[in-house]
N, C-alpha and C positions, 0 to 999 in steps of 0.2 A: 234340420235345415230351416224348421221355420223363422229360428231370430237367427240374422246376418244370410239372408240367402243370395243375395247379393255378391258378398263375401270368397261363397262357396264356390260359385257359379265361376269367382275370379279364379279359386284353387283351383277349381275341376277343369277346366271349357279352355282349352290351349286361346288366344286371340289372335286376331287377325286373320281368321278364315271364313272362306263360305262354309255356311252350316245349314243343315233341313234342320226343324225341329218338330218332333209330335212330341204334343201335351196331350198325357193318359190321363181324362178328366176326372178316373177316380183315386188318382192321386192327391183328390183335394177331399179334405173332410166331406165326411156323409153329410152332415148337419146340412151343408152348402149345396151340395150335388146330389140328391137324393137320387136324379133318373140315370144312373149308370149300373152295368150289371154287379158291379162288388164294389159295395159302397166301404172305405173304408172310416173308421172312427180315428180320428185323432192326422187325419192326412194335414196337407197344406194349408191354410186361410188362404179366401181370395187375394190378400194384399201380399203375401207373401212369394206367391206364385207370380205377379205383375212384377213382381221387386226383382225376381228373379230370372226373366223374360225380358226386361229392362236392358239389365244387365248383358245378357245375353246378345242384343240388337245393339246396344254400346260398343262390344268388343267386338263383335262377328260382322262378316256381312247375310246376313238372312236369305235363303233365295229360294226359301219355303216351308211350308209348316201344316200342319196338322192337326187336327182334338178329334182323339180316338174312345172310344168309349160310351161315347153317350147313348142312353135306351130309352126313346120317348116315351115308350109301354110303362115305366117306372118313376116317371119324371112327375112332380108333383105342380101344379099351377105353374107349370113350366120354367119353374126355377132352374132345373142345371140346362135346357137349351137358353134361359137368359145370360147363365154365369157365359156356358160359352160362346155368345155372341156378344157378352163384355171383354172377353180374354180376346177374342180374334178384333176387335177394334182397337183395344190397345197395343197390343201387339204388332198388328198391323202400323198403327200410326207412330207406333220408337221404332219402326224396323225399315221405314222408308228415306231414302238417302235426302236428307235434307236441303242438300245444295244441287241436285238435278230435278229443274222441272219438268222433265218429259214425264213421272212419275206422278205428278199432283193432275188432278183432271178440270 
């Protein structure tokens, strides 16, 4: 799923429903995520996981979400809690309804 994740997301993910979604953050490469308890080799790239998150907030309505996984005990110069305070801003900002401003602050 890493090239066309997008794609996939359109296969899999029925549209037009509310959806939760938990992101298992060692679903993304160790390389990138190193502070999770099972780091695995060869998972998602961070862009691939956005692309496909993207997608997701495109088709669905979002109306919550999750990143499960992370162990600060393992986490090096705090790279995987920065991936996942990149993932939760992006995600957050495609998953907000763009034409209700009660939403924006």
């Amino acid at each position: 799923m890493r090239e066309g994740g997008a794609e996939v997301v359109k296969r899999l993910v029925r549209p037009g429903r509310k959806v939760y979604v938990t992101i298992d953050i060692d679903g993304l490469d160790g390389k990138e995520v190193p502070g999770t308890t099972k780091p695995e080799p060869g998972g998602f790239d961070f862009n691939a996981a956005i692309d496909m998150l993207k997608q997701i907030a495109k088709q669905n309505e979002v109306v919550g979400f999750d990143i499960v996984e992370l162990n600060p005990h393992r986490d090096l110069h705090n790279m995987t809690a920065n991936t996942c305070a990149q993932l939760m801003l992006n995600f957050v900002a495609t998953s907000l309804p763009k034409n209700n401003p009660k939403f924006w602050f």
